[in-house]
C-alpha positions, 0 to 999 in steps of 0.5 A: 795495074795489069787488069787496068792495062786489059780494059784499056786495049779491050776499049774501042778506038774512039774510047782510046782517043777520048782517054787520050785526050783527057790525059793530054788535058790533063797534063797540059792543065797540070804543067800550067799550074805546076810550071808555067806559072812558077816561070813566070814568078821566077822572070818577074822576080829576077826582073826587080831584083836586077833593076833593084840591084843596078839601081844601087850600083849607080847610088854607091858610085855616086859615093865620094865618101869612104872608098874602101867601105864603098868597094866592098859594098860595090863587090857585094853588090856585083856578086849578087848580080852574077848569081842571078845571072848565072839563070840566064845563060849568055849567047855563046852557053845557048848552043850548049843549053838547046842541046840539054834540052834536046837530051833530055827528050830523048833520055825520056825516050821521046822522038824528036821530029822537029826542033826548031829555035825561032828568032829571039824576043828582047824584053829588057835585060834578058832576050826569049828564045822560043824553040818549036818541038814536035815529038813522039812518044807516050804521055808518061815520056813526055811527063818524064821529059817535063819533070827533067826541064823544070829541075834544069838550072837555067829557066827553060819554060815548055808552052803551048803544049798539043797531044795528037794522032793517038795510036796504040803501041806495045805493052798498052801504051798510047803514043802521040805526036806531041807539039809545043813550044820550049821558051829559054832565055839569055842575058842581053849585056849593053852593047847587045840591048836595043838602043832608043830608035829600036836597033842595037848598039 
């Protein structure tokens, strides 16, 4: 390792930048496929099976039939539901979920330069929160602080990821700064939902 670590502070500048760009690519390639991809899977998931089990609500209320049957089957159904709303957080759990996401970065050891929450995009039942980052650290930070947001319980999905102006730090380390965009989600309840004209209710 120490000898790996001499021939890299032994290579020029321009070799430097070239070893970090290939890492960037690689990391970026790698959390695509190891993450990016599994989000996505999660969302579509989550989205069936929420119109799956609201669509079922409706069918057992139109039961006229046996109501202690019909309550119990009505509380299964609800308790489903809230499981896979507790992924989503709500708009008062948001503040409290950006600064996780905040504390992770900086218990990986990256420095925050920016972090900024953009206005927020409904899609159905749920609502993305997209959150501009810009960081600064090493690969191996930043890797640490990707690894950290992918276990979190809520669904947070890190895009668009950008390594630049590589410089050589202490101990052999490259550090960069690094952009990208931090994607969380919240669950939208009726009166938050848009209504037919594309404002809310």
């Amino acid at each position: 390792m120490a000898s790996k670590l001499d021939e890299f502070t032994k290579m020029s500048a321009k070799q430097k930048i070239l070893v970090a760009l290939i890492l960037s690519a690689l990391i970026v390639g790698g959390y695509y496929y190891l993450y990016y991809q599994e989000a996505q899977v999660d969302i579509k998931r989550l989205e069936s099976q929420y119109a799956s089990l609201q669509a079922t609500i409706k069918e057992q209320q139109l039961i006229a039939g046996n109501l202690e049957a019909f309550r119990k089957d009505v509380q299964q159904l609800e308790t489903q539901l809230s499981h896979l709303l507790e992924q989503l957080p709500n708009s008062a759990e948001i503040p409290s979920l950006l600064k996780s996401i905040s504390d992770m970065g900086k218990e990986a050891g990256l420095e925050f330069i920016k972090f900024s929450p953009s206005k927020e995009v409904i899609k159905g039942f749920y609502a993305e929160i997209p959150v501009a980052i810009t960081v600064s650290g090493d690969y191996h930070s930043f890797v640490q602080f990707a690894d950290q947001v992918s276990q979190y319980p809520r669904i947070v999905n890190l895009m668009d990821i950008n390594f630049s102006s590589p410089k050589s730090a202490r101990g052999g380390l490259v550090r960069s700064t690094i952009s990208c965009t931090a994607t969380t989600f919240r669950f939208l309840d009726d009166q938050a939902k848009p209504d037919e004209k594309g404002g809310s209710r």
